[in-house]
VEXKEMI-118557 format. One line per 10 residues: number of its first residue (from 1); their letters; for each residue z, x, y of C-alpha. Coordinates in steps of 0.05 Angstrom, whole numbers. Each point is the difference from the previous one (the first is absolute). Example, Ala and Ser with C-alpha at 12.3 -4.5 7.8 and 13.67 -1.06 7.14 Angstrom:
2
1) as) 156:246:-90  -13:27:69
This chain:
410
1) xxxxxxxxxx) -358:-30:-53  39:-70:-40  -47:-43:-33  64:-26:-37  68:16:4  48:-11:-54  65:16:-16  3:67:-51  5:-20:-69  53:10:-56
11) xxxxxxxxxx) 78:-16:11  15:66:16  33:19:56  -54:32:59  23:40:52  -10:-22:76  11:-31:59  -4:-18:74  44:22:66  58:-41:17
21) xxxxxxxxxx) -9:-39:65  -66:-31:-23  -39:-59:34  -7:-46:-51  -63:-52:-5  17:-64:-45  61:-42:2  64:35:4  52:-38:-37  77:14:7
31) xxxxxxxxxx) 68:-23:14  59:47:13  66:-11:-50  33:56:31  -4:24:73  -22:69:-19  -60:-33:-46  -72:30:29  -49:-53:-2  -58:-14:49
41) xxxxxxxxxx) 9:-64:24  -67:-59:-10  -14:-68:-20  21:-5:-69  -42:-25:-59  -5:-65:-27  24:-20:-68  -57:3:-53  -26:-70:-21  -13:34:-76
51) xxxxxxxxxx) 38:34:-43  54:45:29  -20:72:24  9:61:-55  21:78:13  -55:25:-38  4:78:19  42:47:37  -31:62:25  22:55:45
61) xxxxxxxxxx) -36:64:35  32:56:30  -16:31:63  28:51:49  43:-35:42  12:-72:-45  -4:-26:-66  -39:-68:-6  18:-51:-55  -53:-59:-13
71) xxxxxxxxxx) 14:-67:-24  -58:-35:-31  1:-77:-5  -46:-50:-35  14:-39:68  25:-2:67  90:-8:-6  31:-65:3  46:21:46  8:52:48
81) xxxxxxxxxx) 23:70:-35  73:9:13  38:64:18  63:37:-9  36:60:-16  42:3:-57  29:64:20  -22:59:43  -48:22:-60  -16:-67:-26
91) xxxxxxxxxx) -56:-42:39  -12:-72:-35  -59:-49:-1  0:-68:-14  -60:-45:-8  19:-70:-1  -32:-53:-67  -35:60:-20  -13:25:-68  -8:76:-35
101) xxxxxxxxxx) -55:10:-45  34:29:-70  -47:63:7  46:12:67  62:44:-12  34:59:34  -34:48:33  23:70:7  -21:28:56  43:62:11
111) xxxxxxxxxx) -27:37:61  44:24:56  6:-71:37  1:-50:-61  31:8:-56  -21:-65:-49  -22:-79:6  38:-49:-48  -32:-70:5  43:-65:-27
121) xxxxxxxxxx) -16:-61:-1  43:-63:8  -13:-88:-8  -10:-1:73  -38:77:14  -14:63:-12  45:60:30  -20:70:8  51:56:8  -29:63:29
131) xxxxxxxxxx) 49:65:-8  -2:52:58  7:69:-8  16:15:74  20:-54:53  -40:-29:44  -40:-65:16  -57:-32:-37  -48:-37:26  -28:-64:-27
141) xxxxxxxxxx) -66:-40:0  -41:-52:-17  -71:13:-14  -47:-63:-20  -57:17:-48  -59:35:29  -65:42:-27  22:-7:-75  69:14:11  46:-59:-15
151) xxxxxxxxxx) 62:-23:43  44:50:3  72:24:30  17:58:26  44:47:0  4:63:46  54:48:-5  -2:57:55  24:61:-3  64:20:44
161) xxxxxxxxxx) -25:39:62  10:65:-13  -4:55:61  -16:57:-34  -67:-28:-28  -23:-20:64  20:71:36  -43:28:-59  -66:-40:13  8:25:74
171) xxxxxxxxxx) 5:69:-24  -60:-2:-38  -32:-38:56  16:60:48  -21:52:-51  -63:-29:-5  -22:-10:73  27:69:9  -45:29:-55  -52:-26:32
181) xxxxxxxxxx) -32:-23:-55  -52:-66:-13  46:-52:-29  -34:-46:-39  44:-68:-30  -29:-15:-58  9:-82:-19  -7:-27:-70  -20:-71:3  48:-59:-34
191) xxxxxxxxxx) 63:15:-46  56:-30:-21  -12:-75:-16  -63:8:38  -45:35:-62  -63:-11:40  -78:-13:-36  15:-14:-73  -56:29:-33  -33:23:-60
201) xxxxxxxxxx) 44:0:-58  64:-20:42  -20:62:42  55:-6:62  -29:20:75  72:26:16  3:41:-59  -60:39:19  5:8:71  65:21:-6
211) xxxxxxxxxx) -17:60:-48  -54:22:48  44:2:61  39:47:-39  -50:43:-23  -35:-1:66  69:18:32  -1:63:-40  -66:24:5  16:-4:89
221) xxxxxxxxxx) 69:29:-8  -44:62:-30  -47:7:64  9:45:51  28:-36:65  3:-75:-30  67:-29:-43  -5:-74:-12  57:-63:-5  -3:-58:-50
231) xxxxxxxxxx) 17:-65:28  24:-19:-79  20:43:-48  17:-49:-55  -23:-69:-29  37:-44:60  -16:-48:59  -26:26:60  -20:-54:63  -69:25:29
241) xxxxxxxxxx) 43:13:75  53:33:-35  -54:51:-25  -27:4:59  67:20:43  12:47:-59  -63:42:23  18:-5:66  74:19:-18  -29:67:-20
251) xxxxxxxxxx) -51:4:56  -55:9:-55  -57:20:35  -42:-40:-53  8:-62:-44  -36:-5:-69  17:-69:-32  -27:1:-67  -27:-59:-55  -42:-25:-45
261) xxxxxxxxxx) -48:-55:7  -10:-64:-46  -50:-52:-8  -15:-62:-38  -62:31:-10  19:61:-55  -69:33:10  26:20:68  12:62:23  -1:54:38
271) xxxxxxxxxx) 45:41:53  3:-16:74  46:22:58  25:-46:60  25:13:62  29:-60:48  -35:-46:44  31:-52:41  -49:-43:19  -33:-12:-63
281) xxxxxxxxxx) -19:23:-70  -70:46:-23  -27:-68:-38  34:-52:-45  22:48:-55  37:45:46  40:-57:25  18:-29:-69  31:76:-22  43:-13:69
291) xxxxxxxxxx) 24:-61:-14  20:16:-74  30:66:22  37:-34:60  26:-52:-46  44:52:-41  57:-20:48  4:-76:-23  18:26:-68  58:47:23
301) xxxxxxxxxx) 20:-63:57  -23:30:56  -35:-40:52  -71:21:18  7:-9:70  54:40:16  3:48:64  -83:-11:5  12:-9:73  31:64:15
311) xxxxxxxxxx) -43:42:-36  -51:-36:37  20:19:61  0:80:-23  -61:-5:-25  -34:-23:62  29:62:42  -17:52:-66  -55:-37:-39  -59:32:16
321) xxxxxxxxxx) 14:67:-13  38:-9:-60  -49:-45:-29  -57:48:17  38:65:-41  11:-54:-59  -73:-13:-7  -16:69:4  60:16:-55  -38:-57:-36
331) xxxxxxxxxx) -65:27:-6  24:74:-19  44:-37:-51  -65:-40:-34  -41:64:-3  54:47:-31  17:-57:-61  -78:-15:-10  4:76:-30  21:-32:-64
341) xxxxxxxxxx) -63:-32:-26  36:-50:-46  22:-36:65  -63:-43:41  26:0:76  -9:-67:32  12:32:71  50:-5:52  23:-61:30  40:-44:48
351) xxxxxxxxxx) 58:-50:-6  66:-24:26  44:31:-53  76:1:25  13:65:-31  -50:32:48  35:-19:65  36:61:14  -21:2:76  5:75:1
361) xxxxxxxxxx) -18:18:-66  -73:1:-27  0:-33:-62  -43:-14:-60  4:-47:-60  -33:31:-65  -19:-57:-50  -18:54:-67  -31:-45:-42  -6:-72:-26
371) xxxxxxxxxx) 59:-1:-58  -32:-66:-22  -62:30:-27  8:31:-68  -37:67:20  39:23:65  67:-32:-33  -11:53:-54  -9:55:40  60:-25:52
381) xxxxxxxxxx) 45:6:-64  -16:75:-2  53:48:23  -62:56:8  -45:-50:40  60:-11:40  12:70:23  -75:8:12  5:-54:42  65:17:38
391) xxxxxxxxxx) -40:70:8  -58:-30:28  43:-40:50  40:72:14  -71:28:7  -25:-49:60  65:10:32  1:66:3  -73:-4:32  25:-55:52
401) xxxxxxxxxx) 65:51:23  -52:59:2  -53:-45:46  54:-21:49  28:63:-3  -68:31:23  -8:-49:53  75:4:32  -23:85:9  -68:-14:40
């Protein structure tokens, strides 16, 4: 769950990022210098009445398939961002009456798409000259300031399609439907620019959920008859849908989208599991966690309303009984991690989470613990508490696959 999202601190470069092809939320500001110049095409912004807008930061993440390069900006451009290429490897940015913080200088990047990011400024802007390792097309983006985030502009450089890796990931899909085994796709909440809850001591939700996918990933891939899929492996941008078509890409037979909860409130705490409802949350409380989990997309620039109406429609010809083996994967879930008896269960519950809508896919969302209460932040920080968790969660599992698989033989 986000109480507060902020960007990651330090001037450091963080690793990250979000597909290419993304549906962006907030004002998309460009204009094309050269024909072969991506740029999503919206009303542009209006020139600041103060002082001129700054580059403050550049960050970058690195994902799978892209690289994404942020732009932070102590106000919306001037001017639409302008595009060109330099050369086949050379991708240029120019904001127009726009200034560069001194703390701002060149970035080296240097993983297989990009290679660095020289920023210069100029009496009448501020131009940024991005280096390619590999050809192929950026994609650019304006993103105004939302949920502690500032404005921003965007950079995402995809990967070149490459064959091979896709002929792979329908091997493995093949093997794995052929083995027979459960699948389960395991989903660690946020990443990227998207940290999640800030807790306790700077304690980051991504961080944590991330490190528990893995671990729970390992304890499955041990299991007789179960091997397990992240939908991240790395600190990078994930839209909720993408997440959810990455399940369905492997035909998981489960979905296990993991977080921590926050609150104002740091004497909060306690575990609790969701499954989805669409007609309503459990109470008030559930449907705040939805509505701070759902709004993970604004921060990558993804609209929130994207492709609701299809997965509407699937949902009313498979909703029932998915929705039915989710609550029952809910409640064998809450039992198994009440074995650890510094955790207090708050009990399962109901909410339109985003992540959940896999129509064919039962699905849970595990909030661990609140990471703005000093207590459970402490023990979230603990690789050892970790794994016991992750083992717990492996544990209820395991007792879900061996109650269906009792049920399928009578």
């Amino acid at each position: 769950m986000r109480e507060q999202r902020t960007p990651r601190p330090g001037s450091g470069p963080r690793r990250a990022g979000a597909r290419a092809g993304l549906i962006v939320l907030g004002i998309v500001a460009a204009a094309v210098l050269a024909p072969s110049a991506p740029v999503r095409r919206a009303a542009t912004t209006s020139k600041p009445s103060g002082p001129a807008p700054e580059l403050a930061r550049i960050r970058y993440w690195t994902a799978p398939d892209h690289t994404r390069l942020v732009f932070d900006l102590t106000g919306p451009p001037a001017g639409g961002p302008r595009y060109r290429f330099a050369d086949s490897l050379t991708f240029e940015v120019y904001l127009p009456m726009t200034r560069k913080s001194p703390a701002v200088s060149t970035e080296f990047v240097g993983d297989s798409l990009v290679a660095d990011i020289f920023p210069a400024v100029s009496d009448s802007g501020c131009a940024i000259r991005i280096r390619l390792q590999r050809a192929t097309t950026p994609l650019g983006f304006f993103l105004a300031a939302v949920d502690g985030n500032p404005d921003r502009l965007v950079i995402d450089v995809p990967a070149p399609v490459n064959p091979e890796v896709e002929q792979a990931i329908t091997r493995r899909v093949t093997e794995l439907k052929q083995s027979k085994k459960l699948i389960v796709a395991i989903d660690a909440g946020h990443g990227g620019e998207d940290p999640g809850a800030i807790g306790h001591r700077r304690l980051q939700e991504a961080d944590i959920t991330l490190s528990i996918a893995k671990k729970l990933k390992a304890q499955l891939d041990l299991m007789p008859g179960v091997s397990a899929v992240l939908t991240r492996s790395g600190d990078y941008f994930i839209p909720l849908r993408n997440r959810v078509d990455l399940a369905r890409r492997y035909q998981a037979d489960l979905l296990i989208s993991i977080h921590c909860n926050a609150s104002r409130d740091r004497d909060a705490t306690g575990t609790e599991i969701y499954f989805l409802s669409l007609t309503g949350a459990t109470d008030e409380a559930a449907r705040n966690v939805a509505e701070k989990e759902n709004a993970a997309d604004l921060v990558g620039g993804v609209s929130p309303d994207t492709g609701d109406d299809l997965l509407s429609i699937l949902f009313d010809l498979r909703q029932n009984d998915t929705i039915r083996r989710s609550s029952e994967l809910a409640e064998v879930l809450i039992d198994a991690v009440g074995a650890d008896s510094r955790l207090v269960t708050r009990g399962v519950k109901q909410a339109g989470f985003v992540v959940l809508k896999a129509p064919e896919i039962p699905s849970v969302l595990v909030e661990t613990a609140f990471v703005t209460n000093p207590r459970e932040a402490a023990i979230l920080r603990d690789a050892q508490f970790q794994a016991k968790f992750a083992e717990l969660l492996a544990n209820g599992i395991e007792t879900y696959k061996n109650q269906h698989l009792r049920a399928n033989s009578n």
